[in-house]
N, C-alpha and C positions, 0 to 999 in steps of 0.2 A: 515398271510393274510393281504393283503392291507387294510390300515386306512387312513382317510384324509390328517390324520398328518406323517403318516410313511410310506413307499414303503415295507419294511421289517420290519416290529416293532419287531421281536427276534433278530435279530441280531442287531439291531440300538440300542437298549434298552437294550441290553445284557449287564449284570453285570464287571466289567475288572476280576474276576478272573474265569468267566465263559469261556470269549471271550480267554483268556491266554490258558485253557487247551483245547481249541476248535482250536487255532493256535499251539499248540505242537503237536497235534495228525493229523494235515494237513504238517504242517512241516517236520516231520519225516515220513512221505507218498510221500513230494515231494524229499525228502533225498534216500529216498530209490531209485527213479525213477532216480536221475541226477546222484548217483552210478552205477547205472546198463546201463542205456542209453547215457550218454552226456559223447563224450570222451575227450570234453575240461573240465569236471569238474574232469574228473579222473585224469587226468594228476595237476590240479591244487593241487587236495587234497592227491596225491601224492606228489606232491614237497616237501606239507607244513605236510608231516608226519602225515595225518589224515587220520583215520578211523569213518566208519560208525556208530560204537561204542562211539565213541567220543561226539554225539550228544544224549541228555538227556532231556536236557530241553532250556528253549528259552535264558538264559545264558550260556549254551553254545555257540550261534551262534556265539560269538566275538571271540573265535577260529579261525573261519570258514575265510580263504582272500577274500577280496574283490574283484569284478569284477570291470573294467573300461573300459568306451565305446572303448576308444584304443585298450583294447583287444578283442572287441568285431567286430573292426573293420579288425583287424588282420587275426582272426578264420575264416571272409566271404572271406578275401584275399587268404587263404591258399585251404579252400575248401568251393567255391561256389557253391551255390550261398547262404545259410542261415550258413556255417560254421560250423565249428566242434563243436561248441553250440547248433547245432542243435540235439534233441532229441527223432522226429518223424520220422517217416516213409513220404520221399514229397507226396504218394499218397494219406496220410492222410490230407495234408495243402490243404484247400480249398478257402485263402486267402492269397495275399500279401500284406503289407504296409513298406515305405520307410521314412527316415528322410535324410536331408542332413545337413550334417554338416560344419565346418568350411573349410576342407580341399574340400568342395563340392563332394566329392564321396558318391554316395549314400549308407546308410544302411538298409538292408532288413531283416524284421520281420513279419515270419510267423505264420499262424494260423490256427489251428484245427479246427473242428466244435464244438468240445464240450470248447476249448478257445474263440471261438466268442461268444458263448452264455453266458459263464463267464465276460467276458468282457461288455455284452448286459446288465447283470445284475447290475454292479458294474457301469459302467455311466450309467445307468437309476436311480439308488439309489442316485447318484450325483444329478440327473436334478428334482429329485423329491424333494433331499432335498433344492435345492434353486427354489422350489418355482412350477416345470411346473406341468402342471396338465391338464387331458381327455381334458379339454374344451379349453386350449390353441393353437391357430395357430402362429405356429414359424417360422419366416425366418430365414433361415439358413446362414447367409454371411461369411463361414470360408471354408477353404478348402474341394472339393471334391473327389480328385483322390487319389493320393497312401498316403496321410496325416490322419491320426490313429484317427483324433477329427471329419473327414468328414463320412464314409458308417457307422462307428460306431453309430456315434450319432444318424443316423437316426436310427439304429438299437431299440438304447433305449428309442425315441422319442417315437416312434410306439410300444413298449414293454407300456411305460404308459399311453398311447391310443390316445396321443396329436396329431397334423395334422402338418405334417415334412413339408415345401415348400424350397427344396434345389435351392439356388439360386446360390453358391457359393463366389468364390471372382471373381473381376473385373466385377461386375454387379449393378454399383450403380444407376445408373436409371432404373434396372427393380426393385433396391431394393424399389426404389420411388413409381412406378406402382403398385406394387404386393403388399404394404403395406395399400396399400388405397386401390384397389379394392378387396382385400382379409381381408381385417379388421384384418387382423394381429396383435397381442398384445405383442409379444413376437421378439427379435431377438437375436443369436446367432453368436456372432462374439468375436474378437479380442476389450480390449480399445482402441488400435490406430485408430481400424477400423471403429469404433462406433461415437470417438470424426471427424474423418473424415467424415464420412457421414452424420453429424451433420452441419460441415462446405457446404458440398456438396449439402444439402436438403436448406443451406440457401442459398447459391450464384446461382445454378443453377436453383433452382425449385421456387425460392423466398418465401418458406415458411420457419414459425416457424417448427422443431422437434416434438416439443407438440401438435402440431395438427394431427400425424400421430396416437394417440391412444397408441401408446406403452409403456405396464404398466411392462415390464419386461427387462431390457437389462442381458443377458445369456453370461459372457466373463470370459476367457481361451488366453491360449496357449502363454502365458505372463504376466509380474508383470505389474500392473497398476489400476485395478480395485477396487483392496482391498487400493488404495493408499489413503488417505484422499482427500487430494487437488483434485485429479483426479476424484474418487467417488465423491464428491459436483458438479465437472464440469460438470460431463456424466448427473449426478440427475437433475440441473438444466438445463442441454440443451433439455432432455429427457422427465424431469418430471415423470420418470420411477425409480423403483428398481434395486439397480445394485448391484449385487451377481458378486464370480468367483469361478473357478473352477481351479483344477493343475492335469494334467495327466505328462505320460510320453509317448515317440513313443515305447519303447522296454516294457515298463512293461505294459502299460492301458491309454486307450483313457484321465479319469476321474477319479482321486483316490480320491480327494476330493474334496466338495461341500457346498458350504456357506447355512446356512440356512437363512431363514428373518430375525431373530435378527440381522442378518448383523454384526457378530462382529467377523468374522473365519472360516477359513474351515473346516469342520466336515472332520475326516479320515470317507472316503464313502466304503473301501477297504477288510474290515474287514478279513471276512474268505480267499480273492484270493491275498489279497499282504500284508507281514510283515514288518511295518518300523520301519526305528534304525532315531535316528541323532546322530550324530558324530562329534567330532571338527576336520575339516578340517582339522588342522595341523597333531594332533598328534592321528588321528584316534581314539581316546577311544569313547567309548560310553556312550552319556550325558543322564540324568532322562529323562523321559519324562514327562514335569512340568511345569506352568507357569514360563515365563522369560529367559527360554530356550532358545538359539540360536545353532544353527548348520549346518552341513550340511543335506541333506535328504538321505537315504541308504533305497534300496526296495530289496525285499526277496519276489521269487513267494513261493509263499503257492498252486495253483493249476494250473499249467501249462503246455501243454503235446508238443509243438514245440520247444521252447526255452524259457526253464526257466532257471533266472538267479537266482545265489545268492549272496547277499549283493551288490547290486549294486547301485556305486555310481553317481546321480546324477546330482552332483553339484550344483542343488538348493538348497540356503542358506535359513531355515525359523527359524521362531520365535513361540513358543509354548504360544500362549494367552491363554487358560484355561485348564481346563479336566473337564466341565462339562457346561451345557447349560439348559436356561430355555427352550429351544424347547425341553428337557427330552433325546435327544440323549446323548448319556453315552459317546463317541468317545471323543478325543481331538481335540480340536481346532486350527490352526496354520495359520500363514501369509507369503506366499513367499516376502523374500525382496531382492531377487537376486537371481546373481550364482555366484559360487566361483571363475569358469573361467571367469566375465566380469569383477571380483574384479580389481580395480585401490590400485596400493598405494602409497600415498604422503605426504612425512617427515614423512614418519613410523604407517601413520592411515589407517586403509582401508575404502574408499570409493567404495559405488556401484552409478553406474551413476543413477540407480533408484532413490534412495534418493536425488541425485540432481534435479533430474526431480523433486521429491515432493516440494523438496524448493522452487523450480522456478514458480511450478504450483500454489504454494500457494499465487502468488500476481497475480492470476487473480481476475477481466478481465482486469487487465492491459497486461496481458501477455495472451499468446495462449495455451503455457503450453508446448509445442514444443520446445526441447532441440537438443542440438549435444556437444557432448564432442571432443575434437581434439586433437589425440594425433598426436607427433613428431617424435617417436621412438616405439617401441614394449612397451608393457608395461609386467606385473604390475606397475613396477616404472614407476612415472612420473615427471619426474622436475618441483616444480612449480614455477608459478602459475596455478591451476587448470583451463585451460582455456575451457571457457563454452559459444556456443551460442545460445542466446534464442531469439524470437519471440517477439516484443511488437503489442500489440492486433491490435493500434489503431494508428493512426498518426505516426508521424514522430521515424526515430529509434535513433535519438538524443536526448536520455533523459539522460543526467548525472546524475540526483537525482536517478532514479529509477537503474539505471545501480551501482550504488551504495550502494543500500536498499539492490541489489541481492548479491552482493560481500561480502558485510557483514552479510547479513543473513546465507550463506554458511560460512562465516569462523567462524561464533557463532554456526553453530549447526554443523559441520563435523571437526571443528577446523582446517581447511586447508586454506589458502590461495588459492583465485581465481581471474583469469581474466574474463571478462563477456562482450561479445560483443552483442549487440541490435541490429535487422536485422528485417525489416517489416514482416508485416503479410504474411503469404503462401510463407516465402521465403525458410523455411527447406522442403525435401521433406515429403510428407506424403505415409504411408505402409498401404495397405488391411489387412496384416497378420502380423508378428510380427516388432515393431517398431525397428529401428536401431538406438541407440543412442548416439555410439560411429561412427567417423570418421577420417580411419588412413589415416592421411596426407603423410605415408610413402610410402605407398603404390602408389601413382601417383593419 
């Protein structure tokens, strides 16, 4: 039963070795199902000489291969339109959602009725634990159409009784309107979108931010919010709380959910998705443990369209705790990338994330607005790491400070970098996820 403090207090508060035999006994229920239904997984656990037998307990699962969106993208190519992953009957899918990806071909992931309601569940457990709540009025500034973080959200908006106002993106003077005449407290967007409409409410509306009332900024669907530098920015342009959240488009809206302590994301997933991390390189499977880094690998636990197993990610996180004075038991974690945006230069891996925090961190001398420019395809980059950033204010001929930034980057990423200063509002600005990279190769 709902308490103040929990949306689900048994399963948030559930013991780990309660939650362990409550994800084996879901596990081996979805194992049974992807054996008898999904002929992409028959063929895969055929290749790799496994049997359903094989699967005992949750050490087992590193047996089990991996899935990767390429092959995901493959399966819809050979037979669409949801692919030979798919594991419903379509008369049973009573919803679509898409992602697009780098190659821009759409990827479609369907969904059952009793998967929407899983899903309703699991970001409502998100939105509850960073904070929303019955009395909250939210504007909604992220995507509304076939984007997995838009009908959903309202789904679980309205699940913990709060007042959804879907406004979407490309609406930043109704976001103006609708905020003040709806006394809205809450918004739900992108950091890019948020530090954007922040610049927006000052140059076009001439107002402070803090005059809008909003005691909640609600931000997803990219690394930035949990960033230090960037969280101080959002807080003081906002004067608002700023929590984030991390889904995925193939596994769930919302898997995890910062609570107030504001110091990680609570796994919000528990009984409908199992996660691994992984080191990137060499696939093992790392503790799950304070100081942790890795890749992130999801595992449905209850999924009746297309459930995947061990599927990789590519967001790279950091495991900050397993335990929390909000009394949720779940572990705590930070996205600080993905492994596909990974750079590497004289043998270090750099994510432009962490450039951006560097950068961000001499504001307000700076906007906190990066582009990285590469010359060639990467990973590899020849350096110098060349990096352009935003000065807040005046002229963008500052050599002291163009210098502070070159050096701050090659003290804490140990890389050498170039750093060119470019006025205010000259990089562009994204409603939805920022781009931080610019391939110069490409034209």
């Amino acid at each position: 039963m709902r308490t103040e403090q929990y949306l689900d207090p048994e399963i948030e508060t559930m013991s780990p070795a309660a939650l362990r035999q409550l994800q084996v006994q879901k596990l081996s229920t979805q194992l049974d199902y992807l054996f008898a239904r999904s002929l992409f997984y028959q063929d895969k656990f055929a290749a790799a000489g496994l049997r359903r037998a094989d699967f005992r307990s949750l050490d087992d699962l590193a047996r089990f291969p991996f899935t990767s969106k390429e092959e995901l993208r493959e399966s819809q190519l050979a037979s669409p339109p949801l692919g030979r992953h798919m594991a419903a009957d379509m008369v049973d899918v009573v919803r679509l959602h898409s992602s697009t990806g780098t190659t821009g071909r759409p990827s479609f992931v369907g969904v059952t009725r009793k998967d929407a309601q899983c899903w309703t569940n699991m970001t409502a457990r998100s939105f509850y634990t960073q904070g929303i709540r019955p009395s909250d009025i939210v504007i909604h500034a992220a995507g509304l159409t076939m984007f997995v973080g838009g009908l959903p959200s309202k789904d679980a908006m309205e699940l913990i009784g709060a007042t959804f106002v879907p406004l979407g993106t490309g609406a930043s003077e109704k976001v103006v309107l609708y905020a003040r005449s709806l006394g809205a407290n809450v918004i739900h967007c992108t950091p890019s979108y948020a530090i954007y409409l922040a610049e927006y409410i000052r140059r076009e509306a001439k107002m402070n931010p803090r005059d809008f009332g909003i005691k909640k900024l609600v931000c997803g669907a990219e690394p930035g919010a949990g960033i230090p530098s960037i969280r101080a920015k959002l807080t003081e342009e906002w004067g608002a709380r700023v929590t984030e959240g991390l889904g995925n488009a193939d596994m769930g809206p919302i898997i995890f959910g910062e609570c107030p302590e504001q110091t990680g994301m609570h796994y919000c997933g528990q009984e409908y998705v199992y996660t691994e991390i992984i080191d990137p390189e060499t696939g093992a499977v790392l503790p799950i443990e304070s100081g942790v880094s890795g890749e992130l690998v999801y595992t449905s636990l209850e999924r009746e369209c297309v459930p995947l197993l061990r599927f990789r990610t590519r967001d790279r996180v950091s495991i900050l705790a397993t335990s929390c004075n909000c009394g949720r038991t779940s572990y705590k974690m930070r996205c600080v990338g993905r492994t596909d945006d990974m750079l590497i230069v004289l043998g270090v891996n750099v994510f432009p994330s962490a450039v951006r925090d560097i950068v961000s961190s001499f504001y307000p001398q700076v906007t906190g607005e990066i582009q990285i420019l590469l010359d060639q395809p990467g990973p590899g980059v020849k350096p110098p790491l060349k990096v352009v950033a935003e000065c807040a204010n005046g002229s963008a001929d500052q050599p002291v400070l163009k210098k502070q930034l070159e050096d701050k980057i090659k003290g804490m990423l140990t890389v050498p970098a170039s750093v060119q200063l470019v006025p205010a509002g000259t990089l562009p600005r994204f409603e939805m996820k920022g781009q931080l990279i610019k391939k110069l190769y490409e034209g």
